[in-house]
C-alpha positions in Angstrom: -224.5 15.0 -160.7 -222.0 16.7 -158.1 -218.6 15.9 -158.3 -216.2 16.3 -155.6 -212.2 15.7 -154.9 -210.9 15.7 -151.7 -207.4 16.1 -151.0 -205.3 15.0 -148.0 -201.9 14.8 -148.7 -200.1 15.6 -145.4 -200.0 14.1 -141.7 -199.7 10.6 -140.6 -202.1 7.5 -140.7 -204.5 9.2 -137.9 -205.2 12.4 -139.7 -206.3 10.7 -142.8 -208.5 8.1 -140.6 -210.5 11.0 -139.3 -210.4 12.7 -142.6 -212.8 9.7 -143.9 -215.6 11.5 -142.0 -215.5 14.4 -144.5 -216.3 11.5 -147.1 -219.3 10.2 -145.1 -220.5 14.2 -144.2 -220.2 14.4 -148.3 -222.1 11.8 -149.1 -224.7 12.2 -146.7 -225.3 15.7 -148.4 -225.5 14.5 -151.5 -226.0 11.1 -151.8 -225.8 11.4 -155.4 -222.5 12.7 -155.8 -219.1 11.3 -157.3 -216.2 11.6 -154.6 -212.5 11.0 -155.3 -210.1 10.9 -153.2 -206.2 12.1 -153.2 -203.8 10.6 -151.2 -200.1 9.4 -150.7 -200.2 6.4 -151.8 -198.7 5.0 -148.9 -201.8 5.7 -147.1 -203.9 4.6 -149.8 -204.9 0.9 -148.0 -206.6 3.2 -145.3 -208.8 4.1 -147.7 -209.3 1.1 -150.3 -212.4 -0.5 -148.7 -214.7 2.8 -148.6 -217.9 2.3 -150.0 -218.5 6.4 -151.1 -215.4 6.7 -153.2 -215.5 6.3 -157.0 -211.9 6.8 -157.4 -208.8 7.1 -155.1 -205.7 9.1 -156.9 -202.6 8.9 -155.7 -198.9 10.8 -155.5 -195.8 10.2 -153.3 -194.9 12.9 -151.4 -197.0 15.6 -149.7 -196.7 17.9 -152.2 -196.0 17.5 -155.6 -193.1 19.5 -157.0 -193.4 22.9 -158.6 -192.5 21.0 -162.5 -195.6 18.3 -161.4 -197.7 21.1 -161.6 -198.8 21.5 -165.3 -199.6 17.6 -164.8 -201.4 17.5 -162.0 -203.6 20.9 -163.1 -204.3 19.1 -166.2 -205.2 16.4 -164.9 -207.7 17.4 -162.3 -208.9 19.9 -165.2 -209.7 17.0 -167.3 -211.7 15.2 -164.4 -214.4 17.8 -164.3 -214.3 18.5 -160.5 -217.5 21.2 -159.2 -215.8 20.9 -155.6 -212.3 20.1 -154.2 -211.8 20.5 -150.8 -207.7 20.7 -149.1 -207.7 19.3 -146.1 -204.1 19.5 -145.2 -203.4 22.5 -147.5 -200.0 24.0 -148.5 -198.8 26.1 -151.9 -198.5 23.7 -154.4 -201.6 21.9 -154.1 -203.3 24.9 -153.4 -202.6 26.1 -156.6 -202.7 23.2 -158.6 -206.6 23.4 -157.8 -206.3 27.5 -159.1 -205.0 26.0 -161.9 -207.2 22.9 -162.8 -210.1 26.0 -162.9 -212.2 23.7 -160.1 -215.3 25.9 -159.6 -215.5 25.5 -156.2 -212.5 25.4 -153.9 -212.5 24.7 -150.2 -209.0 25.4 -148.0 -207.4 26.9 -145.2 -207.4 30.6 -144.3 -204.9 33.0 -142.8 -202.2 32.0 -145.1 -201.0 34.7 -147.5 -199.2 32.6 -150.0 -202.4 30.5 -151.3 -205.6 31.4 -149.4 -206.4 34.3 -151.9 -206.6 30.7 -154.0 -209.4 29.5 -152.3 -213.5 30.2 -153.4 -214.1 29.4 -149.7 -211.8 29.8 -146.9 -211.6 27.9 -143.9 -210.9 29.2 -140.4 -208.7 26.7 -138.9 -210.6 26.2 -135.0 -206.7 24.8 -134.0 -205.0 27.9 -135.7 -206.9 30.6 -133.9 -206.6 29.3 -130.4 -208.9 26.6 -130.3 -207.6 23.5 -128.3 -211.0 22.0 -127.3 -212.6 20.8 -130.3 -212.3 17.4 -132.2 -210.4 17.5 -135.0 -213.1 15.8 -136.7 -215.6 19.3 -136.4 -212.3 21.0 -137.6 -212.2 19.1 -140.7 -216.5 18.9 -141.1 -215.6 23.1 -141.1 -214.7 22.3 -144.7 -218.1 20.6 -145.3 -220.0 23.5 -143.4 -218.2 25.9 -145.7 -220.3 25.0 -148.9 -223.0 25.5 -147.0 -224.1 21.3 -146.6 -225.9 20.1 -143.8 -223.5 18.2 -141.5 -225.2 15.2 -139.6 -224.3 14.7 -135.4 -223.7 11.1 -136.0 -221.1 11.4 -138.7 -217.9 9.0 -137.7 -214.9 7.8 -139.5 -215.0 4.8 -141.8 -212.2 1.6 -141.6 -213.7 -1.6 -143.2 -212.2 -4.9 -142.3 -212.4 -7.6 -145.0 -212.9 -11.6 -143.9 -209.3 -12.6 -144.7 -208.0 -9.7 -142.7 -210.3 -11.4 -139.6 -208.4 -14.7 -140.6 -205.4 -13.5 -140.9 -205.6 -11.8 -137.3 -207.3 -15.0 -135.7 -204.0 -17.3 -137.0 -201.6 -14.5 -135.7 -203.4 -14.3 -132.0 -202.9 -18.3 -132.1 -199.5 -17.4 -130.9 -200.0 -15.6 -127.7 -199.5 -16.9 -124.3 -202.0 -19.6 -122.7 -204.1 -18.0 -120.1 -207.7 -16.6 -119.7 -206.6 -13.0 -119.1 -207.9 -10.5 -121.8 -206.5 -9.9 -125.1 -204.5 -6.2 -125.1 -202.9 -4.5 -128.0 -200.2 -2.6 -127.0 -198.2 -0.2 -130.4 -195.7 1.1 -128.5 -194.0 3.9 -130.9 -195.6 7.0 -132.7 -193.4 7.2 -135.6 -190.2 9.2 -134.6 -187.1 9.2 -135.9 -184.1 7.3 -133.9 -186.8 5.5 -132.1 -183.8 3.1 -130.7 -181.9 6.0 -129.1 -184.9 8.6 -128.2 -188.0 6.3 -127.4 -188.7 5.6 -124.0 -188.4 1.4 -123.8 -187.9 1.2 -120.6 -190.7 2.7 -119.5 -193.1 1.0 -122.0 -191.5 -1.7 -120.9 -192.5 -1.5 -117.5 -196.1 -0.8 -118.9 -195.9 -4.3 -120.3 -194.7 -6.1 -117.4 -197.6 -4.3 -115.2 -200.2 -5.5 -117.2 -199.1 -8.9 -117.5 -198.9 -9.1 -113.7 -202.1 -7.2 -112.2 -204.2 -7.9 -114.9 -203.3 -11.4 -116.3 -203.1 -10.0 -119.8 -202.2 -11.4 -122.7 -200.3 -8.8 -124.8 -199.2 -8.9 -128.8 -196.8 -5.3 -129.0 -197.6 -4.2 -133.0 -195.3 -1.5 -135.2 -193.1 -1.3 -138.3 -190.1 -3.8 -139.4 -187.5 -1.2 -137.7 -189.1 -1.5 -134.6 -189.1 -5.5 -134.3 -185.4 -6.0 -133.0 -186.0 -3.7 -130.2 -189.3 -4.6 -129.2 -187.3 -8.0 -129.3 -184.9 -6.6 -126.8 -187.8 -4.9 -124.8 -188.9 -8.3 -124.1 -185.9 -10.3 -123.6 -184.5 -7.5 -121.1 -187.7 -7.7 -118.7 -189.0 -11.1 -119.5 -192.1 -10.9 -121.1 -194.3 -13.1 -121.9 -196.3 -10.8 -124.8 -195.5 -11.5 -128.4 -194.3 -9.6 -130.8 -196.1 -8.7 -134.3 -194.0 -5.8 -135.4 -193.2 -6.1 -139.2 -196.1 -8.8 -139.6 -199.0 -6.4 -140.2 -200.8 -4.3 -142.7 -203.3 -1.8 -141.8 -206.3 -4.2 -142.6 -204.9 -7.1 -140.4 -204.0 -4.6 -137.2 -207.5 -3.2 -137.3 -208.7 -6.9 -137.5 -206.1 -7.7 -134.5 -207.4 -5.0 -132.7 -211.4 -5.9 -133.8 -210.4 -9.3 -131.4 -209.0 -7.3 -128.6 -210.8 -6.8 -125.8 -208.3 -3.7 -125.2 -205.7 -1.5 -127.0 -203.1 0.8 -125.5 -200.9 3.2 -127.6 -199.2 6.6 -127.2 -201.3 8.8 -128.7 -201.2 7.7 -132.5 -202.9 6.5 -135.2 -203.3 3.0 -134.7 -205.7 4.2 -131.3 -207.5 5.6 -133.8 -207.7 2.5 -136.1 -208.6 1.0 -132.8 -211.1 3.2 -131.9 -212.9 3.3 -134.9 -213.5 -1.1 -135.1 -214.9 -0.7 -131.8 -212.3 -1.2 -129.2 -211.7 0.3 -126.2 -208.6 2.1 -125.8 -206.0 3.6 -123.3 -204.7 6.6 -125.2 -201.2 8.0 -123.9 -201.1 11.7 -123.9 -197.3 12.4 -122.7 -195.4 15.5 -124.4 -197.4 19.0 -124.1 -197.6 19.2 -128.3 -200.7 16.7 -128.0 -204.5 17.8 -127.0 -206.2 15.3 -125.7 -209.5 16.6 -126.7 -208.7 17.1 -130.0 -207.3 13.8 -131.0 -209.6 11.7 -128.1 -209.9 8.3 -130.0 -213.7 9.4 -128.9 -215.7 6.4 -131.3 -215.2 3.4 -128.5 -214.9 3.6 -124.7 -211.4 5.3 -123.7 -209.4 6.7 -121.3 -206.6 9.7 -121.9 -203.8 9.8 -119.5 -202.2 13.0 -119.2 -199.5 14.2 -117.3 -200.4 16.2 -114.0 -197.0 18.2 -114.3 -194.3 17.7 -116.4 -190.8 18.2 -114.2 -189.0 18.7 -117.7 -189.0 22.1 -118.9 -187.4 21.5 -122.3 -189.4 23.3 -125.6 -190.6 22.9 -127.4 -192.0 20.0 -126.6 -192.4 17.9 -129.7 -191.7 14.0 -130.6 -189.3 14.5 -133.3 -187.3 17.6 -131.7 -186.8 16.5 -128.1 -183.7 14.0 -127.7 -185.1 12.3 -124.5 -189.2 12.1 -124.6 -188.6 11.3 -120.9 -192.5 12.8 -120.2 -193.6 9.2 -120.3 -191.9 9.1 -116.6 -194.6 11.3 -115.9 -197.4 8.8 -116.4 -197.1 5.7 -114.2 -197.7 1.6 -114.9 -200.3 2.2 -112.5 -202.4 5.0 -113.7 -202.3 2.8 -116.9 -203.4 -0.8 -115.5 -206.2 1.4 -113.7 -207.1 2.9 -117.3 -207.3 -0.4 -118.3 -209.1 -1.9 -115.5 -211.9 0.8 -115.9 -212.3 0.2 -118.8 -212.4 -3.8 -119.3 -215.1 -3.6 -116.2 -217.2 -1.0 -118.1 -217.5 -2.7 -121.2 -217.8 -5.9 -119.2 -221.3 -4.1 -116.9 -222.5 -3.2 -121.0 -222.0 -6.8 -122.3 -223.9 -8.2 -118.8 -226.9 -5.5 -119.4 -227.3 -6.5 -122.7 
C-alpha cells in the first residue's frame, strides 16, 4: 500500500483550501493509498472533515526550528512515508524530508539551498513568469511530477457538518427583516494595523450600496480584532447589516456562506471557502500583487473586479507593505452592486431552468 505525506506549512487559509485538491488528485490515483497531512495547527479545522486523510500532523509555525529537526526527521522516518510532497517549500522542511530518508520527495525548483534535496523537482508555473494559470494546476504540478494521472474534474474539498448548518441558521436569525437576498460581506484580508491601513470607508460605502439598490440583507464576518471597527463601520454610516466578526469558526462561516445567496470579499480566503460550498461570489482584486486568474474563486459563479488603472504609483504594491491600500478607490460601489446583480440574476435564470 502507498503511503503519502503532504506538507503545507506556509500561506494563509486560501492556499491550504486549494491545497485539498492535491489530496483528492492523490487519492484518485491511488485509491488505495494512506495520506497524511502536515499542517499548522491553526489551520488544522480546514482540514478535519476530509474523508482521504488517515492522519493530520500538526506544528506551529511555518517552519520548524533548525533544533526541531532531529525530531521531526525521526519522526517522519518512523512513519514509513514512500512519497512526501512540499507544497509551500522552504530549507528546513526541505531537509527534514532529506533527513527522514523518504524515498520519494516532491518540491520546488530553482532554489539552490534545498532543491538539490528533492527526488523530483517542481517548476513553479508562478516563478517562471506564469500569471495565467490557477493555482490549483500549479499545485496538481506536484501530482503530475510522480508521474499520476491527474483527473479535469479535481476541486477542492470543505465539508460542513449539521451543527455547523445550525449554528449558521440561529446566527442569520439576527439580520434585518426584509425579503432582499442574503449577502456575506468579510471585509479584511488579514493585514497588520487593519484599523489605521484598511480602507473602511470605502467598504463602507460598499455596504451601504448594497443595502440600498439591492435590498440586501448583509452579516460583515472576520476575526475578534476586527469586531470594534466593523462596529464603528456601521455606526458611522448607519447600517442596517449585522455584525458576526469574532462569532465564527471556519465550519460555521462556510455554513453562513452555504445559506447565502451571495458573498463579497477582497480577494481572500474566505471567497474561497465560499466558493467551494457553492456560492456565488464577488471577488475584489484591488492592489497589483494579486492575479486574478490565479486565485479566481473559479468552483461557483463569480465575478473579479479589477482595477482599470491604478492612479497610485507606490511599489511595491503589497497589503502588508503599503501604508494606505487606497487602490480600493479604484473600484466603485457601483461596479460591485452590478457584480452582484449579475450574478444573483444568473443563478436566479439556472434555478428557473431547472
Amino acid at each position: 500500500m502507498s503511503s503519502y505525506l503532504i506538507i503545507h506549512t506556509g500561506g494563509g487559509l486560501g492556499d491550504l483550501l486549494l491545497s485539498t485538491i492535491v489530496i483528492e488528485a492523490l487519492h484518485r490515483a491511488d485509491p488505495q493509498a494512506e495520506i497524511d497531512f502536515l499542517v499548522r495547527a491553526s489551520n488544522k479545522p480546514a482540514l478535519s472533515a476530509n474523508p482521504h486523510l488517515r492522519q493530520i500532523l500538526t506544528c506551529d509555525a511555518p517552519r520548524p526550528a533548525w533544533s526541531q529537526l532531529p525530531r521531526w526527521m525521526a519522526r517522519l522516518r518512523a512513519q514509513r512515508y514512500q512519497t512526501a510532497l512540499l507544497l509551500w517549500s522552504n530549507t528546513p522542511w526541505a531537509y527534514a524530508l532529506w533527513g527522514a530518508g523518504i524515498p520519494r520527495r516532491v518540491g520546488q525548483d530553482s532554489r539552490f539551498s534545498y532543491s538539490w534535496t528533492f527526488t523530483h523537482p517542481v517548476p513553479i508555473r508562478s516563478e517562471h513568469g506564469d500569471t495565467h494559470s490557477h493555482w490549483t494546476e500549479i499545485l496538481l504540478d506536484f501530482v503530475r511530477a510522480l508521474d499520476l494521472p491527474v483527473a479535469s474534474d479535481l476541486r477542492p474539498y470543505f465539508a460542513i457538518s449539521p451543527a455547523a448548518h445550525s449554528r449558521a441558521l440561529e446566527l442569520l436569525k439576527r439580520l434585518p427583516p426584509g425579503e432582499g437576498p442574503i449577502i456575506g460581506f468579510h471585509p479584511s484580508k488579514g493585514v497588520a494595523h487593519l484599523e489605521r491601513v484598511w480602507p473602511w470607508e470605502r467598504l463602507g460605502q460598499y455596504v451601504e450600496a448594497l443595502e440600498k439598490e439591492l435590498g440586501a440583507r448583509l452579516y460583515l464576518s472576520g476575526g475578534p480584532a476586527e469586531r470594534p471597527l466593523i462596529d464603528e463601520l456601521l455606526r458611522s454610516k448607519s447600517l442596517r447589516a449585522l455584525n458576526l466578526a469574532g462569532e465564527t469558526d471556519i465550519e460555521t462561516l462556510a455554513a453562513l456562506a452555504a445559506h447565502s445567496q451571495l458573498f463579497v470579499c477582497p480577494d481572500s480566503g474566505p471567497a474561497h471557502l465560499a466558493s467551494i460550498v457553492g456560492t456565488p461570489v464577488v471577488d475584489l482584486f484591488a492592489l497589483k500583487e494579486e492575479f486574478p486568474q490565479r486565485w479566481a474563486p473559479r468552483w461557483a459563479p463569480y465575478r473579479s473586479l479589477r482595477p482599470s488603472s491604478w492612479s497610485c504609483q507606490r511599489e511595491p504594491c503589497r497589503k502588508n507593505l503599503c501604508p494606505y491600500i487606497d487602490c480600493y478607490r479604484e473600484i466603485s460601489p457601483q461596479q460591485v452592486v452590478g457584480a452582484a446583480r449579475e450574478l444573483l440574476e444568473e443563478v436566479s435564470s439556472r434555478s428557473i431552468s431547472k
